[in-house]
C-alpha positions in Angstrom: 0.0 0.0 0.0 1.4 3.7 -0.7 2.6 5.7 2.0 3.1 3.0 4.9 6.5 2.9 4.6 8.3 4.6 8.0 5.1 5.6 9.4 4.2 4.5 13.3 1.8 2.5 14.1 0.5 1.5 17.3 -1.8 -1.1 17.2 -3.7 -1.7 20.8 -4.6 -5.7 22.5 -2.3 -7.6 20.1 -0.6 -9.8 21.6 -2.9 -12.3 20.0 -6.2 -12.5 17.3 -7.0 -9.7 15.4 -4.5 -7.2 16.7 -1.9 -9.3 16.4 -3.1 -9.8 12.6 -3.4 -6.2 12.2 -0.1 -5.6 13.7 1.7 -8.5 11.6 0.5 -6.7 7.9 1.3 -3.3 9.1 5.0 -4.5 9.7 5.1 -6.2 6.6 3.8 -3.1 4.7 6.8 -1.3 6.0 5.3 0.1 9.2 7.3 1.1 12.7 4.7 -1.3 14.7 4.2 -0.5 18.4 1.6 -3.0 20.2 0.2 -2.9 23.6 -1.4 -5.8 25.6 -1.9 -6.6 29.1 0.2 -10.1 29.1 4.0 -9.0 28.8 5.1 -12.3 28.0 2.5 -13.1 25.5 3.4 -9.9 23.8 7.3 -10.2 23.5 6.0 -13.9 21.8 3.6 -11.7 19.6 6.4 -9.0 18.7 9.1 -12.2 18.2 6.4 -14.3 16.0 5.9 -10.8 13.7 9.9 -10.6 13.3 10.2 -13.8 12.3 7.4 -13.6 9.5 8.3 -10.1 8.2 12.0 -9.1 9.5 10.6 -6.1 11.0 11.1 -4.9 14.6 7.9 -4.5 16.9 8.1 -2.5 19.7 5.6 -3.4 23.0 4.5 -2.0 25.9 2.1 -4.1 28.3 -0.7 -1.9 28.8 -4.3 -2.7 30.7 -7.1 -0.8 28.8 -9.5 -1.0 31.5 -6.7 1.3 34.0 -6.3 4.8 32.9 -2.9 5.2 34.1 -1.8 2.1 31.9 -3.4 4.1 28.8 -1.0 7.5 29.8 1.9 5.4 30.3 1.5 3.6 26.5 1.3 5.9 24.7 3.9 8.4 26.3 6.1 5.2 25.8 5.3 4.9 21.9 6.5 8.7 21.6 10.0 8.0 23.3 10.4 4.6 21.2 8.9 5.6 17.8 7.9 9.0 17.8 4.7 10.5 16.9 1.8 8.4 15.5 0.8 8.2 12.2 -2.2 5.8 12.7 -3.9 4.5 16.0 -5.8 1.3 16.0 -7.5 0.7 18.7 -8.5 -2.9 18.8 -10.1 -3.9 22.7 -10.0 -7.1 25.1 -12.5 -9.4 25.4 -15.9 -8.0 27.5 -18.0 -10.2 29.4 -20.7 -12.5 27.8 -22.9 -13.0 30.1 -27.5 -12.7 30.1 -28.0 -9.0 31.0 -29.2 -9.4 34.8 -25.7 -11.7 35.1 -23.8 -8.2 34.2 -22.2 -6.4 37.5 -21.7 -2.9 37.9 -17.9 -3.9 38.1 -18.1 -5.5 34.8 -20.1 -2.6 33.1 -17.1 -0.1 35.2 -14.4 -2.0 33.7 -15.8 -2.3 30.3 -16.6 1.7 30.1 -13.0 2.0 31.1 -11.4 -0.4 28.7 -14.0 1.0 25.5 -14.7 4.4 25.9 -12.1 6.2 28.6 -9.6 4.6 27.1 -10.6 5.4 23.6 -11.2 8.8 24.6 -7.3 9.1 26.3 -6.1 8.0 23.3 -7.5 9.6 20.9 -7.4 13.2 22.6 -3.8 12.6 23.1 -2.7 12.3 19.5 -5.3 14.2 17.5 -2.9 17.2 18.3 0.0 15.7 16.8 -1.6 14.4 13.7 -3.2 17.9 12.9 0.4 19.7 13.4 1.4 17.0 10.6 -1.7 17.6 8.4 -2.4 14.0 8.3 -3.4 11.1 10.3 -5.8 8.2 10.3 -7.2 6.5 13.6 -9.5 3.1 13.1 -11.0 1.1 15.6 -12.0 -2.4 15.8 -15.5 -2.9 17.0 -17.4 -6.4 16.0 -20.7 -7.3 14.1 -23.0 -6.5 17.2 -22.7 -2.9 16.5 -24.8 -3.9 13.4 -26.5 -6.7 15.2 -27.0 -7.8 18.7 -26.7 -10.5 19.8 -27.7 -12.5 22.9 -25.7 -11.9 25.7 -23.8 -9.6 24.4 -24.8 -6.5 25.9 -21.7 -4.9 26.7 -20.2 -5.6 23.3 -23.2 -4.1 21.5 -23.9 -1.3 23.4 -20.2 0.0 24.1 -18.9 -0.9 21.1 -21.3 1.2 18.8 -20.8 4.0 21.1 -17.0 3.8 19.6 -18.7 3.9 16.5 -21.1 7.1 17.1 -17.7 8.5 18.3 -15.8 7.6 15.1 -18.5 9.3 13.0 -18.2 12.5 15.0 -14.6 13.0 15.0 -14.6 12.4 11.1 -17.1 15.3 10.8 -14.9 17.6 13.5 -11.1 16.4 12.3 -12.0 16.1 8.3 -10.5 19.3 6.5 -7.0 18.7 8.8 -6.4 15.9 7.2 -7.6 13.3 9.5 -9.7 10.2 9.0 -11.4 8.1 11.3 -13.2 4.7 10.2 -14.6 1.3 12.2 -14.5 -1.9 11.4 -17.6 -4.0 12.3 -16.0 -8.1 12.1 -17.9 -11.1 12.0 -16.7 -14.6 13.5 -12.8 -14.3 12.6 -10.6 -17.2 13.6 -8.9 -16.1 17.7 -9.2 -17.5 20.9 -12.0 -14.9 21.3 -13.9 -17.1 19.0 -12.6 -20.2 20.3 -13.9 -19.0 23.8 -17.4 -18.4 22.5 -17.7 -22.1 20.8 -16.2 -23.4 24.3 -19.2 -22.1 25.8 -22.0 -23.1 23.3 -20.6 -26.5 23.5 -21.1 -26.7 26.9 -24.2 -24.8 27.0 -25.7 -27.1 24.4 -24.4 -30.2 25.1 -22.3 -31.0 22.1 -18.8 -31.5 21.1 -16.6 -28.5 20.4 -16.5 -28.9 16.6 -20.1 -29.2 16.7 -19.9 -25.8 18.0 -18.0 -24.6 15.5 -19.8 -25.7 12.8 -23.0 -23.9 14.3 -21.5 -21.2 13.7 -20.0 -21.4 10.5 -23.6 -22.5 9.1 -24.8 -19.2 10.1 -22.6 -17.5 7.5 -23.1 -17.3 4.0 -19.7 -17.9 3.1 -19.6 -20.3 5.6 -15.8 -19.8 6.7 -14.5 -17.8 9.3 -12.2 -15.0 8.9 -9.2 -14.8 9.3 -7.2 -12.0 11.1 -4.7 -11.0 8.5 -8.1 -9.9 6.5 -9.1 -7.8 9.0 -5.3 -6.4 9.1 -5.6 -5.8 5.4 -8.5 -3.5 5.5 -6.6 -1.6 8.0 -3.8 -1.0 6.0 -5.7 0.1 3.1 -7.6 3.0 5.3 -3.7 3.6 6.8 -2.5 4.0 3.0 -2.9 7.4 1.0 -5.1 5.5 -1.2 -7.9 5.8 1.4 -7.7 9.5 2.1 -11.3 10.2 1.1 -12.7 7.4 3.0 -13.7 8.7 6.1 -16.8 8.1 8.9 -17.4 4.7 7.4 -18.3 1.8 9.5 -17.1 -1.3 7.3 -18.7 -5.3 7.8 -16.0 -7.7 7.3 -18.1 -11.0 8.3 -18.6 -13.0 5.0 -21.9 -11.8 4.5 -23.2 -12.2 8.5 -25.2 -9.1 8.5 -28.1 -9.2 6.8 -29.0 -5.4 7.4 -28.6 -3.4 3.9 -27.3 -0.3 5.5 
């Protein structure tokens, strides 16, 4: 893609799934890659694994999305290792799926922290440097409830299209300096998130774990699951100056999930 080459990146919760996909075809496009996660040791592996598959240095930084201190402390790290950013991806941890009456306040506390403070910290933090450069593009990485509920997943609905209403107005406030600022809304893609989810429909339903899976998969048209490197190739499109008109857009990647035509 044109103009990734020597930009920074930061790409947030990749030290495995989709941020690590993200992560892995921004390196390989040419990016300076910072990623964040709470597990240190599962992010050095992350950061190693990305090396070894595109010969390009990652930085890390273990960072907790749900403490706002963590938040400060990443990105004032990702200036004195890389420098300014050029894009922000915010990608988020796993929330809790649970029947809404099984939901604490702790759990909705930690989630607002971890979706929306933290998006917030972030994104006030480097809108300043990306207007002083006249350029800049910040995406984040919701899922296919923002476009479709789902049981149990109230958190993940409700929080994550907030992100999105909040994408939409920065586009309209940032747009003539140069800014963009897109979602992603991403159907069943192949990550332990996933695998977590079929764990607990087997169990729920009584059936083997591939049985699971395959409940799933018939719900999709194109009856695969994604794969995270998709998702991470979307995202370096909307990075690249190919995609500088493309702003406020929330984009489906699910293999034809959604059956909502707008």
């Amino acid at each position: 893609m044109r103009g990734l080459e020597g930009k920074v990146a930061l790409v947030t919760a990749a030290s495995s799934g989709i941020g690590k996909g993200v992560a892995k075809v921004l390196a390989s496009e040419g990016c300076r890659v910072h990623i964040s996660s709470r597990d240190e040791s599962r992010l050095n592996d992350a950061a190693n694994q990305i090396k070894t598959e595109t010969g390009r240095h990652v930085e890390t930084t273990p960072c907790d999305l749900t403490k706002p201190e963590d938040v400060r402390r990443l990105i004032n790290e990702v200036r004195k290792k890389s420098g300014s950013l050029d894009f922000l991806i915010i990608n988020y941890g796993d929330p809790k799926v649970a029947p809404f009456l099984d939901i604490t306040d702790d759990d909705w506390d930690s989630s607002i922290n971890m979706f929306l403070k933290s998006t917030v910290a972030m994104v006030k933090s480097t809108i300043p440097e990306m207007i002083a450069k006249g350029e800049g593009r910040v995406i984040f990485i919701t899922s296919l409830t923002t476009k479709q509920p789902l049981e149990n997943f109230a958190i993940s609905a409700s929080l994550r299209a907030a992100v999105v209403s909040l994408s939409k107005v920065l586009s309209i406030e940032y747009a003539e300096k140069g800014l963009t600022f897109n979602s992603i809304s991403q159907g069943y893609i192949m990550t332990p998130r996933l695998e977590n989810i079929a764990k607990r429909n087997a169990e729920m339903s009584r059936i083997s774990l591939e049985q699971a899976y395959d409940a799933i998969r018939r719900t999709i048209p194109a009856k695969r699951f994604g794969t995270p490197e998709e998702i991470g190739y979307l995202v370096s499109f909307l990075c690249s100056s190919d995609a500088g008109y493309i702003n406020g857009t929330n984009i489906q990647v699910d293999g034809g999930f959604v059956k909502f035509p707008y």
